[in-house]
TORKOL-4160 file (C-alpha; in steps of 0.2 Angstrom, whole numbers, padded with zeros to 4 digits, m for minus):
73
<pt num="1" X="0722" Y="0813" Z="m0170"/>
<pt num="2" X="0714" Y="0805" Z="m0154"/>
<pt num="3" X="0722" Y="0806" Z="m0137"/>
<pt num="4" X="0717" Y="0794" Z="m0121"/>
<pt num="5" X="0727" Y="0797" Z="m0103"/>
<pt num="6" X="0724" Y="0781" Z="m0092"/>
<pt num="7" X="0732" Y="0775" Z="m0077"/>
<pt num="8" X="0742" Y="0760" Z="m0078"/>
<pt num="9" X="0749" Y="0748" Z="m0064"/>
<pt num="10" X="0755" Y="0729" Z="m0068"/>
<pt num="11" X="0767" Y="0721" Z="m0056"/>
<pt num="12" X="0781" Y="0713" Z="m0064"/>
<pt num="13" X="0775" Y="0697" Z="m0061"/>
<pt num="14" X="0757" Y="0703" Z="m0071"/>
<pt num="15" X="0769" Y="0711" Z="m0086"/>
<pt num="16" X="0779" Y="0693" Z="m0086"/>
<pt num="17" X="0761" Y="0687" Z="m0093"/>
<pt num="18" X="0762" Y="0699" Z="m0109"/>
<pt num="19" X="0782" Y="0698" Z="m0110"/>
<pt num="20" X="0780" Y="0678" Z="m0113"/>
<pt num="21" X="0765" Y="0678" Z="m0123"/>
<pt num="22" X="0754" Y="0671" Z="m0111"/>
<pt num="23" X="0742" Y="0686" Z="m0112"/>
<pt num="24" X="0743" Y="0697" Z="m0127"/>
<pt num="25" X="0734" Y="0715" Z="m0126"/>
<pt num="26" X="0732" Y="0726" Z="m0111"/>
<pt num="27" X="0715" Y="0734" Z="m0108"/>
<pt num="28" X="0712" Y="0750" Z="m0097"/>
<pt num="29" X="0698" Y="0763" Z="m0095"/>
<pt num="30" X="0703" Y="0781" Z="m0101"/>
<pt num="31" X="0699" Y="0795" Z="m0088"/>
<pt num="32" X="0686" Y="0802" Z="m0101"/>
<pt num="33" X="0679" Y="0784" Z="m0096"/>
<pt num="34" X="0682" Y="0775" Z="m0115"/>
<pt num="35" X="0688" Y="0758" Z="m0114"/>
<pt num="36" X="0704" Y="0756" Z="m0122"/>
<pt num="37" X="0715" Y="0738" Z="m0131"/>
<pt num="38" X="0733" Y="0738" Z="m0134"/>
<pt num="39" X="0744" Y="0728" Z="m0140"/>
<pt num="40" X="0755" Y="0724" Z="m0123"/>
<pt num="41" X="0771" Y="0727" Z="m0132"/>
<pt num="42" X="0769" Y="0746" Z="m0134"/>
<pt num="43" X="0770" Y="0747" Z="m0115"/>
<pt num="44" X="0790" Y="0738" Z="m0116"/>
<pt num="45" X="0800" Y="0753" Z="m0115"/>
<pt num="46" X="0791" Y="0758" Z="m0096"/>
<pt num="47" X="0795" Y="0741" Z="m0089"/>
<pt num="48" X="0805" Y="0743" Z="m0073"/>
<pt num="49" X="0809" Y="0730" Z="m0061"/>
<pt num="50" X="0793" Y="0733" Z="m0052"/>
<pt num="51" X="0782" Y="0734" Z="m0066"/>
<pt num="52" X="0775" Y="0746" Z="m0077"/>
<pt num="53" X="0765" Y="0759" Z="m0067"/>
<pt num="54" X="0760" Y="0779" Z="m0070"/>
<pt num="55" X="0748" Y="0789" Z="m0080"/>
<pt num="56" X="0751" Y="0789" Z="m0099"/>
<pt num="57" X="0746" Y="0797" Z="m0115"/>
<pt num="58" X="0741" Y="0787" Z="m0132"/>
<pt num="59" X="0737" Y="0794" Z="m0148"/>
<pt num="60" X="0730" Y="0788" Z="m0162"/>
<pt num="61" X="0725" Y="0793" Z="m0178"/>
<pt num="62" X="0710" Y="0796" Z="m0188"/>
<pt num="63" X="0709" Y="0779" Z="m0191"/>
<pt num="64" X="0711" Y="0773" Z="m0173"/>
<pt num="65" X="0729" Y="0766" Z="m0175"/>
<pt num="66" X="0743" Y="0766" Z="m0165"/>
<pt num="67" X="0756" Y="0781" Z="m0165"/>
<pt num="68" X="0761" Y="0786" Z="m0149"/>
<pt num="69" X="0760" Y="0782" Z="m0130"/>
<pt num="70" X="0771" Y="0793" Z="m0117"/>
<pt num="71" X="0773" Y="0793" Z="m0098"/>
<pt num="72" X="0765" Y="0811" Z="m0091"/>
<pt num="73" X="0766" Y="0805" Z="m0072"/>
């Protein structure tokens, strides 16, 4: 299993793009500097009315798929 903890801030009005289609994945750096795609979607759940913002925790698997992401901050 492979961890990435990044940073993430979208306004509402920047998630409004992923929530109607208009833009599809999200792409941040990692703080071990790895650049990292994901499908917006997995980010719903930490949508507040301001947006989407804190430091967070994906893990995948051997195979580099999805199985996790949680809010540490």
């Amino acid at each position: 299993m492979t961890e990435y903890e990044f940073n993430l801030h979208l306004s509402a009005e920047e998630y409004l793009q992923y929530y109607e289609g208009v833009a599809k994945a999200i792409q941040v750096r990692s703080r071990c500097g790895k650049t990292i795609q994901f499908p917006a979607s997995k980010m719903r759940e930490f949508v507040l009315k301001d947006g989407v913002h804190g430091t967070f925790i994906m893990q995948l698997d051997s195979k580099n798929k999805f199985l996790s992401v949680k809010k540490i901050g």
